[in-house]
GUMIKE-45101 format. One record per residue (C-alpha): x, z, y; residue in three letters. Coordinates in nm, 3 decimals, padded with zeros to 5 digits. Example, Ala and Ser with C-alpha at 12.3 -4.5 7.8 and 13.67 -1.06 7.14 Angstrom:
! GUMIKE-45101
u_w_v_residuo
01.230_00.780_-00.450_ALA
01.367_00.714_-00.106_SER
This chain:
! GUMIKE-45101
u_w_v_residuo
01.981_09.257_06.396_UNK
01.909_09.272_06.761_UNK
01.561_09.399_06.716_UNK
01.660_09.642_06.467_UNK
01.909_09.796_06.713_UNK
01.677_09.782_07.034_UNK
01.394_09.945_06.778_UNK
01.621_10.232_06.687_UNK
01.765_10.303_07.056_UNK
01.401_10.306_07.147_UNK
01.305_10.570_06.897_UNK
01.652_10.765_06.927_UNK
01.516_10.803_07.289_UNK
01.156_10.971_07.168_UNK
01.345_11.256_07.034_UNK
01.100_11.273_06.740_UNK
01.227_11.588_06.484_UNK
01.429_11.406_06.180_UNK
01.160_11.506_05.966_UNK
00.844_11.329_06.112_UNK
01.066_11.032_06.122_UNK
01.167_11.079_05.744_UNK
00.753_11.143_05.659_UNK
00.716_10.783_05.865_UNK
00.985_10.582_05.681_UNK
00.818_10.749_05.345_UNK
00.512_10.570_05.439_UNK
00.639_10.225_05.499_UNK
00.504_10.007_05.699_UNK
00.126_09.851_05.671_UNK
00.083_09.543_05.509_UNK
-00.173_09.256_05.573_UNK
-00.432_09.153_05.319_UNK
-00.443_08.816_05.431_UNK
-00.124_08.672_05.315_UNK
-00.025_08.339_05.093_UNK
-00.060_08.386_04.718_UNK
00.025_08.155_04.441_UNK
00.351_07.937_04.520_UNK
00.516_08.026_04.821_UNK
00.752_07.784_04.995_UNK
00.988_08.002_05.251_UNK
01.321_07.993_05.385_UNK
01.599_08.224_05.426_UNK
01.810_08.200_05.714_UNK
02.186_08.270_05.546_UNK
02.478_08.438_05.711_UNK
02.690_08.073_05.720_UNK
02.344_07.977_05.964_UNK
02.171_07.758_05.687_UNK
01.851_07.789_05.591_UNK
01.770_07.809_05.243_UNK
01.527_07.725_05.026_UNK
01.306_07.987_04.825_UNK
01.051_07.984_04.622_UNK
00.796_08.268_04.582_UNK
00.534_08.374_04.347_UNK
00.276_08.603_04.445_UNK
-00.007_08.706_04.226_UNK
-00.331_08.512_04.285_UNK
-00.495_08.912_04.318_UNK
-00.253_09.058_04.520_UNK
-00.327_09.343_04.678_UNK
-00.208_09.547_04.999_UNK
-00.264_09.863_04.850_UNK
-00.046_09.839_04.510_UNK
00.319_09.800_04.494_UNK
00.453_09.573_04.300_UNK
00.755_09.478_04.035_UNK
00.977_09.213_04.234_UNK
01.193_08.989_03.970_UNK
01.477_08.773_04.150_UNK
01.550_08.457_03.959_UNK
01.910_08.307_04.055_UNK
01.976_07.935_03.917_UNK
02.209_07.780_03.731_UNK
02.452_07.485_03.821_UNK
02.490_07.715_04.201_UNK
02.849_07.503_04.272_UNK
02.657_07.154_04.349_UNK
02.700_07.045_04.716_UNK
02.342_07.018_04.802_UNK
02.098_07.292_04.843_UNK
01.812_07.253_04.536_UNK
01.471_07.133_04.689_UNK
01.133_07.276_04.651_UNK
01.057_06.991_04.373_UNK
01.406_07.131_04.207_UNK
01.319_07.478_04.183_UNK
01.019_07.406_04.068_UNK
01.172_07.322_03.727_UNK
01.298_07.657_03.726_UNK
00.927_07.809_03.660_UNK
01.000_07.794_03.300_UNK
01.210_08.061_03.267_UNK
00.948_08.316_03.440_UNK
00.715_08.136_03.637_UNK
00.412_08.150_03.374_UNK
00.507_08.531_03.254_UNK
00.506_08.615_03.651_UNK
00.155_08.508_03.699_UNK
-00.011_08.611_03.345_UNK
00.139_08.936_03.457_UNK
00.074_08.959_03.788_UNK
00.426_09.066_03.940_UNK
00.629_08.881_04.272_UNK
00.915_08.635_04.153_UNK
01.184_08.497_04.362_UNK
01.380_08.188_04.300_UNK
01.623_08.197_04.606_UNK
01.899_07.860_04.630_UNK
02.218_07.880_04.604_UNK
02.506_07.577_04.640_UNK
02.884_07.525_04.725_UNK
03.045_07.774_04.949_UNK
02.688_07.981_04.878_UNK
02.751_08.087_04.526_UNK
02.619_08.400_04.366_UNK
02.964_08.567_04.380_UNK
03.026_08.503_04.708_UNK
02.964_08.703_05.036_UNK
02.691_08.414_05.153_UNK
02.555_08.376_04.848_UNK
02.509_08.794_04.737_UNK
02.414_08.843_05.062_UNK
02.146_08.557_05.080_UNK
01.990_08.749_04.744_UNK
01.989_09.077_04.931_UNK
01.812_08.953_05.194_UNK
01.546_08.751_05.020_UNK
01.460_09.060_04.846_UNK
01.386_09.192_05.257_UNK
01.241_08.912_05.331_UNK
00.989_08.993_05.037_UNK
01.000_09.348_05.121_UNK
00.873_09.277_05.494_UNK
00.530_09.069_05.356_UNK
00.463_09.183_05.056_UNK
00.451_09.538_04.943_UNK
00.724_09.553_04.699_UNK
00.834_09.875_04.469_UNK
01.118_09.952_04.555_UNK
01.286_10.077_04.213_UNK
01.120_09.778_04.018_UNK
01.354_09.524_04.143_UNK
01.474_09.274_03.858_UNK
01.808_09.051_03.892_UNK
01.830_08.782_03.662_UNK
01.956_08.431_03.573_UNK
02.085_08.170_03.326_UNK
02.420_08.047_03.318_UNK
02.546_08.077_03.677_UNK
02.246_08.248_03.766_UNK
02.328_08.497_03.510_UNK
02.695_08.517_03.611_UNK
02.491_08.573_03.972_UNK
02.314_08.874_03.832_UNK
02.647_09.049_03.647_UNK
02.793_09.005_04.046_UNK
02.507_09.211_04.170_UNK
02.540_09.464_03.920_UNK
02.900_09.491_03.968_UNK
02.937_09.471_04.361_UNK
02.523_09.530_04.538_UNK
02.390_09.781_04.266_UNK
02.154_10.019_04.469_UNK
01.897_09.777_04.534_UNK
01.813_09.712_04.186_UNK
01.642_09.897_03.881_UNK
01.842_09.699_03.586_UNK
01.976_09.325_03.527_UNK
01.924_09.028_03.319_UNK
02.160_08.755_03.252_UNK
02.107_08.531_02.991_UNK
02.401_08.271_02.884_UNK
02.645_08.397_03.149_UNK
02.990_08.557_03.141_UNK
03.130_08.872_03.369_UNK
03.468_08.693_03.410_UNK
03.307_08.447_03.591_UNK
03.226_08.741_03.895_UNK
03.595_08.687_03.974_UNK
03.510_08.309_04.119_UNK
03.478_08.451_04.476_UNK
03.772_08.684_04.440_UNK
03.569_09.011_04.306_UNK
03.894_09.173_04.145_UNK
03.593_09.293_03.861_UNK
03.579_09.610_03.677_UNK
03.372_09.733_03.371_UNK
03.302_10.110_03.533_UNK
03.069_09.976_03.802_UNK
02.827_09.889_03.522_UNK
02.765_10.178_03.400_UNK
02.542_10.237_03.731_UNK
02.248_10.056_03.582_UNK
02.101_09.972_03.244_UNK
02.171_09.633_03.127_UNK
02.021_09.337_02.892_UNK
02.274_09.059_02.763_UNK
02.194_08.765_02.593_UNK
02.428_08.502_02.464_UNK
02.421_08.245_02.216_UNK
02.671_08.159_01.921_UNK
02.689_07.815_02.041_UNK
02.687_07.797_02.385_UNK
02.950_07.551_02.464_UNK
03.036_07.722_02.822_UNK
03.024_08.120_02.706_UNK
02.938_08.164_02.323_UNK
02.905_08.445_02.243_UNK
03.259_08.554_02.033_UNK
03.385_08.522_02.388_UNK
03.194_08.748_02.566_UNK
03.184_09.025_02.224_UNK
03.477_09.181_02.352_UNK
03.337_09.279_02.660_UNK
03.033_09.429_02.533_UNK
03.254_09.634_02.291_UNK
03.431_09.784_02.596_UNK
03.146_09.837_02.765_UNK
03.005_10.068_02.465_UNK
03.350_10.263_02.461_UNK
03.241_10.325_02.834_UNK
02.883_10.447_02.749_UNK
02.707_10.141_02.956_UNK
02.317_10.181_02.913_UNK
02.321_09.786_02.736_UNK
02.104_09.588_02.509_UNK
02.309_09.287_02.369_UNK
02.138_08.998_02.232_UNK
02.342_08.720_02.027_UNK
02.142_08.478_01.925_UNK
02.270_08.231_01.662_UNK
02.252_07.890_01.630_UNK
02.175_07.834_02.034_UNK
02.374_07.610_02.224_UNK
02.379_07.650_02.621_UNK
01.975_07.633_02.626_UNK
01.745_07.860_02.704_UNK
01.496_07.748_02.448_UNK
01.507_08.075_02.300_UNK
01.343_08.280_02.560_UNK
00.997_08.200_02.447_UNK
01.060_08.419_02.105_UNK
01.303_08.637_02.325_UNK
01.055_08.678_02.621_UNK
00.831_08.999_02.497_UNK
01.128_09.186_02.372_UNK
01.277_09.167_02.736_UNK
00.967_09.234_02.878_UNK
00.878_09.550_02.655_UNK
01.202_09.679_02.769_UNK
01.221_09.597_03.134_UNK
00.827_09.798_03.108_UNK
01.056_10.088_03.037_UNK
01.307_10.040_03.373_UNK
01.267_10.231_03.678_UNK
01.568_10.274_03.901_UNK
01.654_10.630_04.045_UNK
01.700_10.604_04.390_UNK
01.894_10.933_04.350_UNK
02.081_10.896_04.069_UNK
02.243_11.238_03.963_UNK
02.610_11.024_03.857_UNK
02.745_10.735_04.041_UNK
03.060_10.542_03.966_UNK
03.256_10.275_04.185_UNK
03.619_10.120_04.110_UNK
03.760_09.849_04.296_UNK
03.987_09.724_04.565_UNK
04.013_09.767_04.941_UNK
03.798_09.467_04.993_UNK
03.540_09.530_04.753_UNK
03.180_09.665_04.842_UNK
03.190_10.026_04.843_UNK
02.838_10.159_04.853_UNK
02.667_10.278_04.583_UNK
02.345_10.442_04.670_UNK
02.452_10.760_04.806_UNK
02.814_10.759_04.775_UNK
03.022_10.495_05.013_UNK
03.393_10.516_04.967_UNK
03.528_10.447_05.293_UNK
03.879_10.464_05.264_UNK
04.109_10.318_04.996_UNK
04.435_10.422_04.984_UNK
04.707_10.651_04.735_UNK
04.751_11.011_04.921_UNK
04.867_11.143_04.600_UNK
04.579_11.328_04.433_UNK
04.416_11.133_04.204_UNK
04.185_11.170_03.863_UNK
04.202_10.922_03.529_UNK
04.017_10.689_03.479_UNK
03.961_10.421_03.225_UNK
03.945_10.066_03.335_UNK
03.952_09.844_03.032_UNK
04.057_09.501_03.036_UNK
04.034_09.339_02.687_UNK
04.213_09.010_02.597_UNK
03.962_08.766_02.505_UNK
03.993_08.498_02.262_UNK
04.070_08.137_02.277_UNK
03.762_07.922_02.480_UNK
03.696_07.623_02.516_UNK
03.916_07.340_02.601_UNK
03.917_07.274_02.984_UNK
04.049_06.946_03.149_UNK
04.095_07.164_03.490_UNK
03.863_06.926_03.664_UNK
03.574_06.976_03.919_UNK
03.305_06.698_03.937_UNK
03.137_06.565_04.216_UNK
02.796_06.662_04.177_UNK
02.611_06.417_04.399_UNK
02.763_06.124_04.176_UNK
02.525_05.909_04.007_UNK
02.766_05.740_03.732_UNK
02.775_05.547_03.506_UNK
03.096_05.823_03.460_UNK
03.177_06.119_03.622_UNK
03.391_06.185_03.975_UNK
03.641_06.427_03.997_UNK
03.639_06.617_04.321_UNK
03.934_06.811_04.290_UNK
04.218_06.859_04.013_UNK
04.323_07.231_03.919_UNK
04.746_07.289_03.973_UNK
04.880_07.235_03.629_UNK
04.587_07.215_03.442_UNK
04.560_06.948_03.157_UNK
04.441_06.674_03.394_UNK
04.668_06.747_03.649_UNK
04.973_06.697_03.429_UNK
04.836_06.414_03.297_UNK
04.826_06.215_03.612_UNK
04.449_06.278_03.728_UNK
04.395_06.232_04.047_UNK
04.098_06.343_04.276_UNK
03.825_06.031_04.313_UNK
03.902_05.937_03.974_UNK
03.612_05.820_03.787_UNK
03.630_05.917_03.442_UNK
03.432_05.643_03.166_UNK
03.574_05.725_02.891_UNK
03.746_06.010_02.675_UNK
03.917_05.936_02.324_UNK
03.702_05.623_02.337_UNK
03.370_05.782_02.394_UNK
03.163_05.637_02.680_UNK
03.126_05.906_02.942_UNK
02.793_05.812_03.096_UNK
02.739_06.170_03.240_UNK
02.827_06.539_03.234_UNK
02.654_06.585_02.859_UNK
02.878_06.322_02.719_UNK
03.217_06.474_02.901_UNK
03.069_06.821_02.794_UNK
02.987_06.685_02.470_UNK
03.341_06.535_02.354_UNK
03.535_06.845_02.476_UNK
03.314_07.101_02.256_UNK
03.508_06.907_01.955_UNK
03.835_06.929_02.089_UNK
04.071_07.214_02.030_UNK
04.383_07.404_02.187_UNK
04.693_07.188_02.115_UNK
04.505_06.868_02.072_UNK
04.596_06.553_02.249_UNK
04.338_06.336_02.481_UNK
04.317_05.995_02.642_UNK
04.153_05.938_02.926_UNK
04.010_05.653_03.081_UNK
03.974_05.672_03.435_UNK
03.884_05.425_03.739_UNK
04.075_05.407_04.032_UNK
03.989_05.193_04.299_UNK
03.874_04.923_04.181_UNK
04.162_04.956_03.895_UNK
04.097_05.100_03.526_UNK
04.394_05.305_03.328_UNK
04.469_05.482_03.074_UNK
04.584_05.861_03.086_UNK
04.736_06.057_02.787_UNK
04.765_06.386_02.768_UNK
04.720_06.713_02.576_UNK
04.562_07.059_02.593_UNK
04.811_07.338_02.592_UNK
04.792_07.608_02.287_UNK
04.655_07.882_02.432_UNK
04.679_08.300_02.393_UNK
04.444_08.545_02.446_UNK
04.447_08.658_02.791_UNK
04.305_08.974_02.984_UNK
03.932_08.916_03.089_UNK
03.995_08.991_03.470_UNK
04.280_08.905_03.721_UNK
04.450_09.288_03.809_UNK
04.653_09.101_04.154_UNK
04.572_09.418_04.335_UNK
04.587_09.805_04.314_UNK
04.255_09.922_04.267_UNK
04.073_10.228_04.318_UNK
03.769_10.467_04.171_UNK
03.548_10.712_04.235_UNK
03.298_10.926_04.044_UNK
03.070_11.158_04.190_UNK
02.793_11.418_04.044_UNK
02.535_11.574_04.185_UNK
02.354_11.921_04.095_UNK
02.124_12.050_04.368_UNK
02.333_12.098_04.664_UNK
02.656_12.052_04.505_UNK
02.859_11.763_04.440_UNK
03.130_11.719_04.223_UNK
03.362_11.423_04.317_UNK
03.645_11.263_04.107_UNK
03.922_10.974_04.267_UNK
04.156_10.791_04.225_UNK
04.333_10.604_04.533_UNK
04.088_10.726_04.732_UNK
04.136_10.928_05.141_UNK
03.776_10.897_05.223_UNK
03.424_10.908_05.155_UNK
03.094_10.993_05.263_UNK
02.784_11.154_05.116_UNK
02.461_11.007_05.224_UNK
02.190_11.357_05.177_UNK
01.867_11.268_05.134_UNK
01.606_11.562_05.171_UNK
01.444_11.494_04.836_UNK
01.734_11.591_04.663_UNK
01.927_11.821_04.845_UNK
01.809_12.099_05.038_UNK
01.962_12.065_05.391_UNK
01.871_12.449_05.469_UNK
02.130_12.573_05.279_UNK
02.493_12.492_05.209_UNK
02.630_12.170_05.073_UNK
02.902_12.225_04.819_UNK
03.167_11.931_04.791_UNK
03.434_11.985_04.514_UNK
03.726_11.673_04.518_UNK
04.003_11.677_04.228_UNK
03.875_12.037_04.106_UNK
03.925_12.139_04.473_UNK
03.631_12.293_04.706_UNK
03.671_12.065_05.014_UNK
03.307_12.140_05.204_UNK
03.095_12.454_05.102_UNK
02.884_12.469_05.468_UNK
02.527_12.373_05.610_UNK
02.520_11.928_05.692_UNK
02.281_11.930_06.040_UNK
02.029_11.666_06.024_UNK
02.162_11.337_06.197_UNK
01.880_11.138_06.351_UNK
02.090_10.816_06.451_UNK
02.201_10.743_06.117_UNK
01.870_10.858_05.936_UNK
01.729_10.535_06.153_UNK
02.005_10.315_06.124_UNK
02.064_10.343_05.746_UNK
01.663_10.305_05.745_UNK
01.717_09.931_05.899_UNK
01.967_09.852_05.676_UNK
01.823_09.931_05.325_UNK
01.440_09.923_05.381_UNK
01.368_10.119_05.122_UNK
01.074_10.373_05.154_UNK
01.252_10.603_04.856_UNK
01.616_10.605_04.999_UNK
01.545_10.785_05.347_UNK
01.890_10.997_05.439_UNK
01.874_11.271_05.667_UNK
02.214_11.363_05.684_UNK
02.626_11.221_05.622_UNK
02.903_11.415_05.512_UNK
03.222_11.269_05.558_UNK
03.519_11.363_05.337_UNK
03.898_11.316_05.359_UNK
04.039_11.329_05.030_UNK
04.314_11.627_05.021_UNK
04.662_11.528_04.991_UNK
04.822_11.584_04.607_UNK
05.007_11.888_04.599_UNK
04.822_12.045_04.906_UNK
């Protein structure tokens, strides 16, 4: 960040016209021939200050002079307390790792653990910056940029799409569930994926999200419009055995993905403390002033799940049982009398060796059916009774705050900008798109707002440069806009 900032001050100070530096940034930098190929081991220096693990695949051919499709793989099982290692990623190769190199494209397989989950700021932002890390070795194209993932890695890649769109050309998760996005306090909404083009897959077995429960959400985001491919595959349990058949019907249609780095319509809904860029439009200020558009945001009740104990497990435990790190407030366990450090061995007289067997006996049980429990303690055993409460169908995602939206269009030089508890925005202009010799037209709430020339702005030209690294995104200009009071 340091460097960045001295590089910019240093060219602010050369005075250079904003279009030779936009003609530079087009260019990119120049990348070296003589770089490692194959499988890459590299780290990634977080924002929490760990180092994480990544694994890279370049193609054994690469070559300087093409650009090529980058496809960012996040794991599953992201909650355990200790970072994967190189040997534990490697296992991960089998969901692209042979398709990467018979087709010669990069793939990323970046780590993820406790405190550093997809969802959360360290873990989102640890993705982002992997994909610069790529971007500064390896000549990447910028609008063929792939998110995907199974189970929490998929859950990973909805989060992306939902909160860190512009970077990416479409997603892929496979066996994951959007109402998992809310684990890092993402108050989610269906609108901001209709940014992107999607594929879904989920499985009528999967004992975490089959598919029945995640239906509902695909219906609503149909009503919406999304750009989505849903795959339910029947049969499947939580295994992604099925991506062998599956594989060249995702490929065919990822051949036919290329993100927009301008796209004419954007859309962003959220909360004060949810990211607010989306390519070119950044709300910056969220708050009621009394003028505000409709907008949908659909929230459908979904149906009964599975049945939870309300239990986390420690991870790092070897058995024979599992440890429970921490109880849930007036969740099944906890009402039962689990305590944290239990060890549970056994459940309605099943041995419970590991997580399959815990996993195994719950898929049978149902809402409003008893359990027993038997649990060590010290170096005591007992027995623990207790029952799973009937359950109703509830909304998909948590509404604990009031959110916000924003839609804007653009046509040539004029833009065309819907919100709803919304003071502020800004415009980022990019030359390709809108001609900065000539007016800019800026109509909020059906009300004209800007109709003036934007003057180039050099500073931010370089400094949004640093940030996104992207040779297609290169903003001359910023128009900031204050909302207009309702009524006014």
């Amino acid at each position: 960040e340091d460097g960045r900032r001295a590089a910019i001050a240093d060219l602010f100070e050369l005075a250079p016209t904003p279009a030779e530096v936009e003609t530079l940034l087009g260019s990119g930098r120049s990348y070296a021939a003589d770089v490692p190929t194959g499988w890459v081991e590299r780290k990634n220096l977080c924002t929490d200050g760990v180092e994480r693990n990544v694994l890279l695949h370049v193609p054994k051919d690469y070559t300087p002079e093409k650009r090529y499709r980058l496809v960012v793989d996040m794991h599953g099982g992201v909650a355990r307390p200790q970072m994967l290692s190189y040997d534990e990623l490697e296992q991960m190769k089998f969901f692209w790792g042979e398709h990467a190199s018979e087709n010669g494209y990069l793939l990323a397989i970046p780590t993820g653990q406790v405190k550093a989950e997809w969802w959360t700021d360290v873990g989102s932002q640890n993705v982002l910056d992997v994909i610069h890390g790529v971007k500064r070795d390896y000549n990447v194209d910028e609008n063929l940029v792939v998110a995907t993932g199974f189970s929490d890695g998929a859950s990973g890649s909805f989060y992306m799409a939902l909160a860190h769109t512009t970077p990416f050309a479409t997603f892929l998760p496979l066996n994951g569930h959007l109402a998992v996005t809310q684990a890092g306090g993402l108050q989610t909404h269906l609108l901001n994926l209709l940014n992107k083009p999607l594929y879904v897959v989920n499985t009528e077995n999967d004992s975490l999200y089959p598919s029945a429960s995640v239906q509902p959400l695909v219906e609503a985001l149909e009503g919406l419009g999304a750009d989505l491919v849903w795959r339910d595959i029947p049969d499947f349990t939580h295994n992604p055995m099925y991506l062998p058949e599956e594989r060249p019907a995702i490929w065919a249609w990822l051949g036919k993905q290329e993100r927009d780095p301008h796209p004419a319509r954007l859309r962003w809904q959220g909360t004060a403390d949810t990211p607010k860029r989306v390519h070119w439009l950044e709300v910056t200020e969220v708050r009621d002033v009394g003028n505000d558009a409709e907008f949908p945001d659909p929230n459908p009740p979904l149906p009964r799940g599975r049945v939870l104990l309300g239990v986390n497990l420690d991870q790092a435990f070897e058995g024979p049982g599992v440890k429970v790190s921490r109880v849930s407030e007036d969740s099944p366990a906890a009402l039962a009398g689990v305590e944290a450090g239990d060890v549970i061995v056994a459940l309605d007289d099943v041995e419970i060796v590991g997580v399959r067997e815990l996993r195994g006996v719950l898929g049978e049980k149902s809402h409003g059916d008893a359990f027993t429990l038997r649990v060590r303690r010290g170096d005591a055993t007992r027995t623990i009774e207790g029952s799973f409460p009937e359950a109703k169908p509830r909304p998909a995602f948590r509404r604990e705050q009031p959110w916000a939206a924003a839609e804007a269009v653009r046509e040539g030089n004029a833009f065309d900008v819907r919100v709803k508890g919304v003071a502020a925005f800004d415009l980022y202009l990019a030359a390709d798109v809108v001609d900065l010799a000539r007016p800019v037209k800026v109509t909020v709430n059906g009300k004209v707002v800007h109709d003036a020339l934007v003057a180039d702005e050099l500073l931010f030209l370089l400094t949004q440069a640093a940030e996104d690294r992207d040779r297609t995104m290169r903003y001359r200009a910023r128009l900031s806009v204050t909302v207009p009071p309702g009524g006014s």
